[in-house]
VODONU-503661 format. One line per field, with one value per residue (C-alpha): residue number from 0; residue in three letters; y, z, x. Coordinates in steps of 0.05 Angstrom, whole numbers. Each point is the difference from the previous one (the first is absolute). Layout:
# VODONU-503661
i (NUM/...)
aa (Ala/...)
Y (Y/...)
Z (Z/...)
X (X/...)
This chain:
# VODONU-503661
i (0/1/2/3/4/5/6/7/8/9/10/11/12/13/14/15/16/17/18/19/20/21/22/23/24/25/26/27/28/29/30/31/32/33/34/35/36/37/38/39/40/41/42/43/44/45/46/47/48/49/50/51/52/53/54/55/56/57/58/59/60/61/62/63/64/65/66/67/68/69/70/71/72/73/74/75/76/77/78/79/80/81/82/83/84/85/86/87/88/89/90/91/92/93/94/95/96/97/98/99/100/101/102/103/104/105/106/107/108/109/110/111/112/113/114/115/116/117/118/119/120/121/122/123/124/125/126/127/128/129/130/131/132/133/134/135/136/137/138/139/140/141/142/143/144/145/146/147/148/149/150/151/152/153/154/155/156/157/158/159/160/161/162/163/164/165/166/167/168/169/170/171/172/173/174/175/176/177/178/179/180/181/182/183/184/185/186/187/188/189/190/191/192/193/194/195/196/197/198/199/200/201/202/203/204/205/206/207/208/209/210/211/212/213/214/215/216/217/218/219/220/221/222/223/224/225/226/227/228/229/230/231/232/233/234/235/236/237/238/239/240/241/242/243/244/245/246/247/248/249/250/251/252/253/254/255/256/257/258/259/260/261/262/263/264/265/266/267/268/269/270/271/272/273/274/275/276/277/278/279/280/281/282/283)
aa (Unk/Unk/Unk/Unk/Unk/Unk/Unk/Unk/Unk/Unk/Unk/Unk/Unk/Unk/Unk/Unk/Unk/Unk/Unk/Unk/Unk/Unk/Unk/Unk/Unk/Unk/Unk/Unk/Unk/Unk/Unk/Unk/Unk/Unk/Unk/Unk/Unk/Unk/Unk/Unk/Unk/Unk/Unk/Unk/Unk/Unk/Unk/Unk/Unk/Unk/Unk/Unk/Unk/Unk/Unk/Unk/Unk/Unk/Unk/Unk/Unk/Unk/Unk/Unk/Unk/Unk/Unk/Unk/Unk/Unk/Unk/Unk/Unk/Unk/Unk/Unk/Unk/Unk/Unk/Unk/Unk/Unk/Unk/Unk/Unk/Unk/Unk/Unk/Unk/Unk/Unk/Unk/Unk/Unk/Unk/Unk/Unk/Unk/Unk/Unk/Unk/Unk/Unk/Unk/Unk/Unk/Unk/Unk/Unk/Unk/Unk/Unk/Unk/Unk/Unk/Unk/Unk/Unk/Unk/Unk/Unk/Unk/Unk/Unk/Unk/Unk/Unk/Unk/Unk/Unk/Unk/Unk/Unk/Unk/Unk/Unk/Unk/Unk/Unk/Unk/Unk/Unk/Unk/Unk/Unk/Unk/Unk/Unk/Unk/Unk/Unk/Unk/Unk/Unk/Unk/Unk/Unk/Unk/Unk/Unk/Unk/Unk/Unk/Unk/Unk/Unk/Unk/Unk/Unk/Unk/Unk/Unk/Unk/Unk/Unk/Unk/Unk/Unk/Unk/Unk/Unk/Unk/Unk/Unk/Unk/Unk/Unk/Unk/Unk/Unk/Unk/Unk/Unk/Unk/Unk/Unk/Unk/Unk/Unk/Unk/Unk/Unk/Unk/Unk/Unk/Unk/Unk/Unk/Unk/Unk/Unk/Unk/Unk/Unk/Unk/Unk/Unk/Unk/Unk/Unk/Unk/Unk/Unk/Unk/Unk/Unk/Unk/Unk/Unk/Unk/Unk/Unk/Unk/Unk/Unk/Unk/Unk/Unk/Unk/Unk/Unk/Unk/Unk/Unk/Unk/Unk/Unk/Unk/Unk/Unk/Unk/Unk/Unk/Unk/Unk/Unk/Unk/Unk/Unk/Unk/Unk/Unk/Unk/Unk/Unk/Unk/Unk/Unk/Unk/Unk/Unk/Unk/Unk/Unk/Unk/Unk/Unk/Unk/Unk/Unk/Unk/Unk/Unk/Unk)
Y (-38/-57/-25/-5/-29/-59/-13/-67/28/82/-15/-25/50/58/-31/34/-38/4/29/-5/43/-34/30/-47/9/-35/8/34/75/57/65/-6/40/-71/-50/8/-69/-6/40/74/51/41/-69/-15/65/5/-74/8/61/-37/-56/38/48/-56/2/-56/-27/-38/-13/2/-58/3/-51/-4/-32/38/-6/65/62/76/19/67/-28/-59/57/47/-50/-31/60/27/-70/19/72/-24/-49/42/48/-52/-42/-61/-62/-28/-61/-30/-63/-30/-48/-23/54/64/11/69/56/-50/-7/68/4/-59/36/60/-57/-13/-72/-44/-69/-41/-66/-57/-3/85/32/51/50/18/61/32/48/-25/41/-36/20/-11/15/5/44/-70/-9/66/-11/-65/39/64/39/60/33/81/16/82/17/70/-35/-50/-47/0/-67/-39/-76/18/-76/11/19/-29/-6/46/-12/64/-13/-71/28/53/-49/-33/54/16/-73/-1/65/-37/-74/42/38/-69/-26/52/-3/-80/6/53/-35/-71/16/-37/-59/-8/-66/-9/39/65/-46/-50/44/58/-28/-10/-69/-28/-63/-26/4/-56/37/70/-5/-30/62/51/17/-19/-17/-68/-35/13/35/64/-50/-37/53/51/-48/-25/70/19/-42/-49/55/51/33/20/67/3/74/-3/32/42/-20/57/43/-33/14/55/-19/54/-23/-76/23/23/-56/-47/38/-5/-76/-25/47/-21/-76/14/40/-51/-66/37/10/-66/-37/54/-16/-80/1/30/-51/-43/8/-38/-53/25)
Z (-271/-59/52/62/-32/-16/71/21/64/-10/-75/-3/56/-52/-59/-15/15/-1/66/22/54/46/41/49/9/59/51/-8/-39/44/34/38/58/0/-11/10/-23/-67/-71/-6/-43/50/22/-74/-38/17/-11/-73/-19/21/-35/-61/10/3/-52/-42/8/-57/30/75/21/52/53/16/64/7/14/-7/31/-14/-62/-1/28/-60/-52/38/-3/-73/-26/18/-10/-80/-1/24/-56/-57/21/6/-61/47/2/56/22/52/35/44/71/32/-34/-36/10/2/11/0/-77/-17/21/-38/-63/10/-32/-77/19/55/23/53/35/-20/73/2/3/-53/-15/47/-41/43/60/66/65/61/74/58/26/72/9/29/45/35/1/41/58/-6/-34/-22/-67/-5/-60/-17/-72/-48/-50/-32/-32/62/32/-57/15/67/27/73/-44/-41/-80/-44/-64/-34/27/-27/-65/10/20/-52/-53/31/-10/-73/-14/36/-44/-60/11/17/-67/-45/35/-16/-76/-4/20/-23/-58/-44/28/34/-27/42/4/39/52/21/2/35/47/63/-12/10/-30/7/-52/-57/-7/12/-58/-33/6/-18/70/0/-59/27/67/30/60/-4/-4/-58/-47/10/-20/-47/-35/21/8/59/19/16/69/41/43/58/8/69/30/49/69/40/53/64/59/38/80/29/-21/12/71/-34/-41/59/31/-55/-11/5/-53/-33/-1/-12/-61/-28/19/-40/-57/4/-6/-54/-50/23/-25/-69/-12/30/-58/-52/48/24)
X (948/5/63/-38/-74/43/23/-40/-29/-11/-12/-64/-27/18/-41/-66/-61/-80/-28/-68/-34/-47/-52/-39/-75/-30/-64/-61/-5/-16/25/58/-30/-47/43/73/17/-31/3/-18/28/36/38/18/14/68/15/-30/39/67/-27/3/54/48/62/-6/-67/-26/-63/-44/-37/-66/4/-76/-36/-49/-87/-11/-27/-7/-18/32/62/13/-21/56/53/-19/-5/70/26/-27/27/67/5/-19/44/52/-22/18/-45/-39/-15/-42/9/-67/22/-60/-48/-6/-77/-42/48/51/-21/-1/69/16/-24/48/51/6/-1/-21/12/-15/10/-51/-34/-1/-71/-17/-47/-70/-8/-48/-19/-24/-24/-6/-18/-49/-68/-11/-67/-31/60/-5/-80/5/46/-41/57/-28/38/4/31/-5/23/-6/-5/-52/49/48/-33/15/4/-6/19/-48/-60/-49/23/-23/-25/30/62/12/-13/56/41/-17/5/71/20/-13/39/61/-20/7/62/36/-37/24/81/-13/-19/45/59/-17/-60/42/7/-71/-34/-55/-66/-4/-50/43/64/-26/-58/47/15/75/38/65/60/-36/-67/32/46/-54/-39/60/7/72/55/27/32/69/38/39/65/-18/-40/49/64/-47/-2/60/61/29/42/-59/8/-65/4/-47/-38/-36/-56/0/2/-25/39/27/-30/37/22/-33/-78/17/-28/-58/-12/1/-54/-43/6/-59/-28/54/-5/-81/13/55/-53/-55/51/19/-60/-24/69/-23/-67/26/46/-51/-48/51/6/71)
């Protein structure tokens, strides 16, 4: 073995070096059944157990692009991000593109460090519910609503009828439970390095790299590239672990699918301009 690591070509393949796994993080958070382009856990389980499973790996670093989304989906995925690392005793690290804001935050958290880029958006520590009225709407064309429920509470938000008071403050209510959770996984995970008052970190607002680290939000600026070979050597190698890209589509349905296009293409444009007006709100 001695013999053949000093060949000049097969040599240095043979010598040891640093790995890194790398798990990419991009779109909005929620269910794959609702979006089966951006992050959910069922998507990203696998690719974080291979992540870690890897022989070798000195570390895994987050890729994150993300706005946000489901609460219960970033918890899912940060959470098993955390229990994989203990386990492992293997650092994380999280690197922020354009913007790790909301959910896309909490995930950032589930690293031991995070850096970003100095135009990347940070933080909007928050919860925001957003939808439509249209009682007025189906007034003006003589729509009449019939809604029939078993249930008192089953109308909630019901967007074709008038807003109720008691159910804004449920909403509300609900809201803060979900603002505190993320609260508690922030301090948690970065209560040490925190430096600026519980108001202006954890009121929804954002910032970009300067004021974020200035806050404790993140540890410093760099890319996966440079931190990594930073910490660990020229030589380091980085292993991709990918998500999940769903089943193909089977021949037989494609017949199927066809005729059910245009519910198809409506679903898709509604999905569309829902993932545009989250990005939409950082100015992306």
């Amino acid at each position: 073995m001695t013999f053949i690591r000093g060949l000049p070509v097969v040599g240095p393949m043979l010598e040891p070096c640093e790995k890194v796994a790398v798990i990419r993080f991009a779109g909005v958070i929620a269910d794959a059944s609702i979006s089966k382009k951006g992050i959910s856990y069922h998507r990203y389980a696998k690719a974080i157990d291979k992540a870690f499973d890897k022989g070798g790996v000195k570390a895994v670093a987050l890729v994150i692009n993300s706005p946000g989304g489901s609460a219960a989906q970033t918890s899912l995925i940060a959470g098993h991000i955390r229990q994989r690392a203990e386990e492992k005793e293997i650092p994380v690290f999280a690197f922020v593109e354009d913007v790790a804001a909301s959910g896309g935050y909490w995930l950032a958290c589930a690293a031991d460090e995070i850096y970003a880029q100095e135009s990347s958006i940070v933080g909007s520590i928050g919860v925001i519910s957003a939808s439509f009225g249209f009682e007025d709407l189906i007034e003006k064309y003589g729509i009449h609503r019939r809604l029939y429920t078993s249930g008192d509470q089953k109308s909630f938000l019901d967007p074709f009828s008038p807003e109720k008071k008691e159910d804004i403050a449920r909403l509300k209510a609900i809201q803060k439970e979900i603002h505190q959770a993320f609260i508690d996984w922030v301090t948690e995970r970065r209560g040490d390095v925190l430096k600026a008052s519980d108001k202006d970190v954890f009121d929804g607002s954002f910032w970009t790299a300067g004021p974020a680290q200035e806050r404790g939000l993140i540890n410093g600026l760099g890319d996966v590239r440079s931190v990594m070979r930073a910490r660990f050597g020229d030589e380091v190698k980085f292993a991709e672990a990918t998500p999940d890209k769903g089943l193909p589509v089977p021949v037989p349905f494609i017949g199927k699918l066809q005729a059910g296009m245009a519910d198809g293409f409506s679903d898709e444009l509604v999905d569309t301009l829902e993932t545009r007006a989250v990005w939409a709100r950082y100015g992306l």
